[in-house]
C-alpha positions in Angstrom: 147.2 123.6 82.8 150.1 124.4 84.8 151.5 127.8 86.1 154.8 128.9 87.1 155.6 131.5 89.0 158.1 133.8 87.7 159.2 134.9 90.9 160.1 131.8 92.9 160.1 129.3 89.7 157.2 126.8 91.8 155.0 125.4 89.7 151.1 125.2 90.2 148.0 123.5 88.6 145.1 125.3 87.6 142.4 124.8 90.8 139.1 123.6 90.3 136.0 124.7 91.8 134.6 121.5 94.3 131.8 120.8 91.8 129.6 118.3 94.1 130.0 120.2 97.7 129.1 123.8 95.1 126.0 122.0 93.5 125.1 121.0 97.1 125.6 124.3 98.6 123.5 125.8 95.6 120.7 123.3 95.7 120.0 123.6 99.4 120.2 127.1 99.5 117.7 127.1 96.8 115.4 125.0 99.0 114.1 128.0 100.8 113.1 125.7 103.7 116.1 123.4 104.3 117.7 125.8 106.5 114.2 125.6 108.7 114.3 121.8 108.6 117.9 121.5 110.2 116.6 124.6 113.0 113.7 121.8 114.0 115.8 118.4 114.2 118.4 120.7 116.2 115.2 121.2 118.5 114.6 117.9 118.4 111.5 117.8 116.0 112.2 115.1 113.7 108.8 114.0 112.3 107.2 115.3 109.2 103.8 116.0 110.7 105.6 118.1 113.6 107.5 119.9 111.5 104.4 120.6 109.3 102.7 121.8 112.2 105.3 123.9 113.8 106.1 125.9 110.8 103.7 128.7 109.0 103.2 128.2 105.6 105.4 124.5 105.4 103.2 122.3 103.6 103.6 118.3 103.8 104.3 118.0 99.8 106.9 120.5 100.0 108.6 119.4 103.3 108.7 115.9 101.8 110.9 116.9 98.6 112.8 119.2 100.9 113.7 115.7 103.3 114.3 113.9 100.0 117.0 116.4 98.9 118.6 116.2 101.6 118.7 112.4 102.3 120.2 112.1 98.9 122.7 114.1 99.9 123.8 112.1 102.8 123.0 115.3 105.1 119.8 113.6 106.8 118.9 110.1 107.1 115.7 108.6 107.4 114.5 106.3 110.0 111.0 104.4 109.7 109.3 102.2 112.1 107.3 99.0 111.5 104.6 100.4 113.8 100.8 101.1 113.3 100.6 103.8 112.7 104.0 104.3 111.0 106.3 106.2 112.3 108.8 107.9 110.1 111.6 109.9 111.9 114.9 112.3 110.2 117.9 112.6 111.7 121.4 114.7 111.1 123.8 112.3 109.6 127.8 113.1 111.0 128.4 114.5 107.6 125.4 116.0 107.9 126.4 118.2 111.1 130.1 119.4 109.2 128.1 120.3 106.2 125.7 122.4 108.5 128.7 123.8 110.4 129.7 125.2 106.9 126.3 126.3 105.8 126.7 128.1 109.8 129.9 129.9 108.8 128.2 131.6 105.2 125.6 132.8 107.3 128.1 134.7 109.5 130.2 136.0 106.8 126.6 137.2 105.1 126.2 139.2 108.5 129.7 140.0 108.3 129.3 141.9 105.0 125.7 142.9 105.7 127.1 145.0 108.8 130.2 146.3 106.5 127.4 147.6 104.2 126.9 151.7 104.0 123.3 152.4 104.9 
């Protein structure tokens, strides 16, 4: 659909809501411990039994669909080693890192409007 302006005659298409990056967005905000995961590999603890152990209450089965959902995403990669015993490491993919930078600015703009809140 198109849309002119009455005052200055431009014309302009409807806009569309970015349906992937929003689904994204929504789905790893919904993971309540994805925002955890990418605090740890920013402190350089990028393997799953680490990251088991140096969180209360992160349990292996959920940490593993947490990595998962993010690897399909492109936003972590996985990196395992032909060792013995394996060795399975995560990493922040460069898209990874701009999508965290965004995820970065909500959460300032949540403490933006949290602080413009009356008490």
């Amino acid at each position: 659909m198109v849309y002119i302006d009455e005052n200055s005659g431009k014309k302009f298409s409807r806009k569309s809501p970015p349906e992937q990056s929003a689904r994204m967005v929504e789905t790893i905000f919904g993971c309540k411990w994805s925002l955890t995961v990418y605090q740890l590999l920013r402190n350089d603890i990028n393997r799953p039994g680490e990251m088991v152990r140096s969180v209360e209450g992160l349990t292996t089965k959920v940490l593993n669909e947490c990595l998962r959902k993010n690897v399909r995403f492109g936003i972590l990669e996985r990196m395992s080693y032909n060792e013995v015993p394996p060795r399975v490491e995560y990493n922040i993919t460069p898209f990874g890192t701009k999508f965290i930078r965004i995820l970065d600015e909500l959460e300032k703009l949540q403490s933006e409007i949290e602080g413009d809140m009356p008490v």
